[in-house]
C-alpha positions as CSV (number, residue, x, y, z in Angstrom):
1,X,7.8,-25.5,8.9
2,X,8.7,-21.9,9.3
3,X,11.6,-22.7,11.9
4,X,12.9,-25.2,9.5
5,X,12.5,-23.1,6.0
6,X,12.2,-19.9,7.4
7,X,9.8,-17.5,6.1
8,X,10.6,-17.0,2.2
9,X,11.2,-21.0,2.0
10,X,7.8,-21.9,4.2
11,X,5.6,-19.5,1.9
12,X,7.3,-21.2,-1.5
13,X,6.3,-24.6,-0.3
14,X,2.6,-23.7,0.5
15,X,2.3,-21.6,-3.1
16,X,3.4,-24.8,-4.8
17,X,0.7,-27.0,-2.9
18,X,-1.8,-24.7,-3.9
19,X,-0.8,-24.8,-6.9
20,X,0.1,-21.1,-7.5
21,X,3.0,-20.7,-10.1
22,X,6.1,-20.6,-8.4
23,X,9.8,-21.0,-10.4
24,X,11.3,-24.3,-9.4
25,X,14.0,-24.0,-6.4
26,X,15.0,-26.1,-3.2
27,X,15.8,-24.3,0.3
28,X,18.0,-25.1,2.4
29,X,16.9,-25.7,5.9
30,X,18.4,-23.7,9.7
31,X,19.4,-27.4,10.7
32,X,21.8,-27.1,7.5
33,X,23.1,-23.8,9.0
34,X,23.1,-24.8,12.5
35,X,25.5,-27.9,11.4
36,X,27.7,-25.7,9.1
37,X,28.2,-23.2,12.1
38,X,29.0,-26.4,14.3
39,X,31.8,-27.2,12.0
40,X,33.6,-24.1,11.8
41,X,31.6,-22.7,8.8
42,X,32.6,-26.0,6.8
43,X,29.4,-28.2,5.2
44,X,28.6,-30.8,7.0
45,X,28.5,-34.2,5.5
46,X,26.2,-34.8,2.5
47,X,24.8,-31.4,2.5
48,X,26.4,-30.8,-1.3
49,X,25.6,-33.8,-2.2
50,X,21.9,-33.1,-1.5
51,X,22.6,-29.8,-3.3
52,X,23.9,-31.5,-6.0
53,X,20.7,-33.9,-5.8
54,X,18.1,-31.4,-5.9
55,X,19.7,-28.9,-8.3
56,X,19.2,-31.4,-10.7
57,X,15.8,-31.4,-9.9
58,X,15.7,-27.9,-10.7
59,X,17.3,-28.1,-13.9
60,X,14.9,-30.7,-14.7
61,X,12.1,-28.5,-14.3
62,X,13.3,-25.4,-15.8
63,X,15.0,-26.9,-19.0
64,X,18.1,-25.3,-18.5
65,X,21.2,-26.2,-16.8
66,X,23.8,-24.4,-14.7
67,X,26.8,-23.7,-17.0
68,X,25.2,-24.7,-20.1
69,X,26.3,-21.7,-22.8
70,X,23.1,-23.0,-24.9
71,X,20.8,-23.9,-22.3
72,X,22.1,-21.5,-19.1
73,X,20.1,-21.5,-16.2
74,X,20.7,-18.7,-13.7
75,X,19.4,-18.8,-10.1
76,X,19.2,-16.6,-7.1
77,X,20.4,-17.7,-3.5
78,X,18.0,-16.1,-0.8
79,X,18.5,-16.3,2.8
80,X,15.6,-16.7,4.9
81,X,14.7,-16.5,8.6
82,X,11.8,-17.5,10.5
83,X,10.9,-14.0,11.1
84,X,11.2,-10.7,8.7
85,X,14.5,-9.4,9.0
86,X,14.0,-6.8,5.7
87,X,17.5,-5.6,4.4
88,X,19.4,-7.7,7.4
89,X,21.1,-10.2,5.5
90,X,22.3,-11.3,1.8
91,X,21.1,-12.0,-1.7
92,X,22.8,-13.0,-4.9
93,X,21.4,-12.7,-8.2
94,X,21.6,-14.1,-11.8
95,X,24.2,-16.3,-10.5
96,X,25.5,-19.0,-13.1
97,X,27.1,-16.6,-15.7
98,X,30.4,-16.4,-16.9
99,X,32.0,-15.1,-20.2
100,X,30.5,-18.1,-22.0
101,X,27.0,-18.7,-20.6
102,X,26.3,-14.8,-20.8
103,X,26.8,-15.0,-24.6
104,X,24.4,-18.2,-24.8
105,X,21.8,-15.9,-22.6
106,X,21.9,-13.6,-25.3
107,X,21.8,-15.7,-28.3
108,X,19.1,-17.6,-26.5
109,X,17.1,-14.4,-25.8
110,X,17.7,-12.5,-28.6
111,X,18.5,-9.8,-26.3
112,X,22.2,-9.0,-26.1
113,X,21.6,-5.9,-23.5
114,X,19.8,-7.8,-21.0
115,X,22.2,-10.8,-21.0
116,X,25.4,-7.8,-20.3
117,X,22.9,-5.8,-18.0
118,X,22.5,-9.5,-16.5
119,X,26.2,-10.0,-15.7
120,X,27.3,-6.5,-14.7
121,X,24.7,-7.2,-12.0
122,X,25.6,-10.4,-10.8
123,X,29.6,-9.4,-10.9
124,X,28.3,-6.6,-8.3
125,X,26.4,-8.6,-5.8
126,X,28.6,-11.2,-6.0
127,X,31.5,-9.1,-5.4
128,X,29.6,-7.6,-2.6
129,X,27.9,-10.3,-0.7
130,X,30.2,-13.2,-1.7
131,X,33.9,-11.5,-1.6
132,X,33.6,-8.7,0.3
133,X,34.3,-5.7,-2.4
134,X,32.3,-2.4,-0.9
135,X,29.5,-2.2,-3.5
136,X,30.5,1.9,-3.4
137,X,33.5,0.4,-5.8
138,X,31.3,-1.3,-8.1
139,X,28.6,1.8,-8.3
140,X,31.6,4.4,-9.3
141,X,32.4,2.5,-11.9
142,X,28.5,2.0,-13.2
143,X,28.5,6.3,-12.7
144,X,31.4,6.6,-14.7
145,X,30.4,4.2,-17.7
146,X,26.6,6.3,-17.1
147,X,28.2,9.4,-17.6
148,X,30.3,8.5,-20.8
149,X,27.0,7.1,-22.2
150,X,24.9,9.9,-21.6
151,X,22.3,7.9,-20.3
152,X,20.7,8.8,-17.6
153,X,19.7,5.4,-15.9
154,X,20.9,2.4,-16.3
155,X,18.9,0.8,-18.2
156,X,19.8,3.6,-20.7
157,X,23.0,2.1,-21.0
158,X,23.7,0.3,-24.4
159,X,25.0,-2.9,-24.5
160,X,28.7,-2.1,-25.6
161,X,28.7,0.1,-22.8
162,X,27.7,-2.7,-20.3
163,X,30.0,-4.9,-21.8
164,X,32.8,-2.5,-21.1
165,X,31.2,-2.3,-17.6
166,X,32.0,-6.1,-17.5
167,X,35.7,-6.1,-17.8
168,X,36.5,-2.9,-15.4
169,X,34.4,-5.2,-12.9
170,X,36.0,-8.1,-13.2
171,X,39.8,-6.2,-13.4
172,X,38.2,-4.3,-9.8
173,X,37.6,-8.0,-8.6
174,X,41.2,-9.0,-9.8
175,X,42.7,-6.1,-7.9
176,X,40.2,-6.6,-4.6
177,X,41.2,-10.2,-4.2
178,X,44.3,-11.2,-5.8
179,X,42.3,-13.2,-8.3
180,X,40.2,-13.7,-11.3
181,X,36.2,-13.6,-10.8
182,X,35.0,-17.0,-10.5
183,X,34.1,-18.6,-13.3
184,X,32.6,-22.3,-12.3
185,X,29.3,-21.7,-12.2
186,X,29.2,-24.9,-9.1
187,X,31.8,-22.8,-7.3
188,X,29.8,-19.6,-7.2
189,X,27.4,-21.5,-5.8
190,X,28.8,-23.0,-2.9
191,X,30.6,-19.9,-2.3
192,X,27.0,-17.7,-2.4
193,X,25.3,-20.5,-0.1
194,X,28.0,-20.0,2.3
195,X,28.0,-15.9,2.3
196,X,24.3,-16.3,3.0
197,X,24.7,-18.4,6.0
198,X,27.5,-16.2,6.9
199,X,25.3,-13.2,6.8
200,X,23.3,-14.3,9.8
201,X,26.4,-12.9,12.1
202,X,26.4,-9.6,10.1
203,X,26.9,-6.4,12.1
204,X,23.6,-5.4,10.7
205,X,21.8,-8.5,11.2
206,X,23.1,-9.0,14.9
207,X,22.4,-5.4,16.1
208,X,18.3,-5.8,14.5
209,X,17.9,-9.0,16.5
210,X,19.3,-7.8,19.9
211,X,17.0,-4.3,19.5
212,X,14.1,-6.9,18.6
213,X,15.1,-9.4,20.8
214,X,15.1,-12.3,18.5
215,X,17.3,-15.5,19.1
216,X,21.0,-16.2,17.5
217,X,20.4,-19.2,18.0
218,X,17.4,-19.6,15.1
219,X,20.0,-19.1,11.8
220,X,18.8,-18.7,8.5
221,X,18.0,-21.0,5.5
222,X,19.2,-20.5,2.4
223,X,16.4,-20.6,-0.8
224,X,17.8,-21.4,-4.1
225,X,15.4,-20.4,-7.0
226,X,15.5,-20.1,-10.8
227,X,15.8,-16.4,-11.8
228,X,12.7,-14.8,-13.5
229,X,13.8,-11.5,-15.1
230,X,12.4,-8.0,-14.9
231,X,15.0,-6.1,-16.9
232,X,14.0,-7.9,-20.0
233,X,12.7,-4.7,-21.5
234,X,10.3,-2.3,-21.4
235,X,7.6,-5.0,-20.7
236,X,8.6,-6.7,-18.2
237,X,9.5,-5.1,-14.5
238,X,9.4,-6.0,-10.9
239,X,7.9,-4.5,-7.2
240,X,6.6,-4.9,-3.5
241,X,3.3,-5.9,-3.2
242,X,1.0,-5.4,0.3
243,X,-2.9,-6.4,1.3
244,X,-2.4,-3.3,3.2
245,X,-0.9,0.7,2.9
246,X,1.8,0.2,4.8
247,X,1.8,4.2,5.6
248,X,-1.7,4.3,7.4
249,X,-2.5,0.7,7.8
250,X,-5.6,1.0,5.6
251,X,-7.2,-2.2,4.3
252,X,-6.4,-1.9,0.3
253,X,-4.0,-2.9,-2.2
254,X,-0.9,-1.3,-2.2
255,X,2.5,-1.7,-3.7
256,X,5.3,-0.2,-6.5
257,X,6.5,-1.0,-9.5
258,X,9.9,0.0,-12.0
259,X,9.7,-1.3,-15.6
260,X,13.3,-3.1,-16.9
261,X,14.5,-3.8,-13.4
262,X,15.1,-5.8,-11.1
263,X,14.1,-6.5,-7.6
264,X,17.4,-5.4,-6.1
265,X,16.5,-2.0,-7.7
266,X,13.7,-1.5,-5.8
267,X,15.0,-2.1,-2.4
268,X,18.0,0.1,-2.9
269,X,16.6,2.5,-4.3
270,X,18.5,3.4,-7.2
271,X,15.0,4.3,-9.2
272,X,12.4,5.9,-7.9
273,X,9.6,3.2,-8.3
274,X,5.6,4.1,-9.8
275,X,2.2,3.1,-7.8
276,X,0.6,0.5,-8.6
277,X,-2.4,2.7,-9.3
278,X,0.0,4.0,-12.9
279,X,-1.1,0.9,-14.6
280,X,-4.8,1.4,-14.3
């Protein structure tokens, strides 16, 4: 099942037979890749339609619905080989906002910072992964709007300060690319399934296999999840989680944490994370 799901989508489907809690998604499997590489990075034949099919499903499950300003549901799109390939290839966040649904996300959460924080964050992977904007760009303009602010992260940044944020994004996207940020919600979609399946031939991704000698031929699946949220506030959070110190192999519980953040934060960097051992 690993060849077929790759790593991230195998480990999802065996959590959900055991009955662990895992947030509704469907992946898309390497035969799906290997067939849109076969026809000129074009989907083959019924592979939205199954999209279509099981996103529905997802809905279902979590209530919401993609593009619903009452009811938005936002989702991740994950690529996933059979192997660990950490940092190789792409990832898009919160996608399924736009300048309605991001106002619904607020009303609905009662949280009008996190829904902005939400969509500044989405613009920039998006605009990274998806259309090709260097993310340096997107971070100049997040230092700029810091520094005006006076905050010293950004989850110090106030809401009409991300909202701001917002609109120089989108205007960087509209002088990038010649147009408007996409606002479909189904267009970002198919658009972030295709940059993931793209991001298999990466420079990056290419080099790491031929040094570790792993196959072209193997491709990547694509896992499409409903978003939980870490930047919520100061009690929620994200980390990376090990059964062993990765440092000196030693058998024991190890991992790191940031409160009101996401996982991207964590991998990149931008905070420095707290041990595990802090919330003892």
């Amino acid at each position: 099942m690993r060849d077929l799901l790759g790593g991230k989508g195998c480990e999802l489907a065996e959590m959900t037979k055991m009955g662990v809690p895992v947030p509704p998604g469907f992946t898309i499997s390497t035969e799906a890749w290997a067939a849109y590489n076969a026809a000129g990075k074009k989907h083959p034949a019924g592979l939205w339609d199954q999209v279509m099919a099981h996103l529905s499903r997802l809905q279902t499950a979590a209530g919401n619905r993609l593009g619903d300003p009452a009811r938005p549901l936002l989702v991740s799109v994950r690529s996933g080989a059979r192997v660990s390939m950490p940092g190789m290839m792409d990832t898009v966040l919160n996608l399924g906002l736009n300048d309605q649904t991001v106002l619904g996300l607020a009303q609905r959460t009662r949280n009008e910072r996190f829904a902005w924080d939400c969509y500044r964050r989405f613009i920039t992977l998006f605009g990274d992964v998806v259309l090709s904007i260097d993310r340096r760009a997107f971070d100049t303009l997040l230092d700029a709007a810091k520094q005006r602010a006076g905050a010293k992260t950004d989850a110090d940044l106030p809401p009409d300060a991300l909202k701001s944020l917002v609109a120089e994004f989108k205007g960087l996207v509209q002088h990038k690319i010649g147009r408007a940020f996409p606002q479909d919600p189904l267009e970002q979609l198919r658009l972030a399934i295709n940059a993931v399946f793209d991001s298999w031939w990466a420079k990056k991704a290419v080099d790491y296999r031929r040094i570790h000698r792993l196959s072209d031929d193997w491709g990547t699946a694509v896992t499409v999840m409903a978003m939980v949220f870490g930047n919520l506030g100061p009690t929620s959070g994200t980390g990376v989680c090990f059964s062993r110190d990765p440092s000196s192999g030693e058998r024991r519980f190890f991992g790191e944490f940031l409160v009101n953040a996401q996982g991207e934060d964590v991998v990149a960097g931008i905070r420095t994370p707290e041990p595990l051992d802090a919330l003892k």
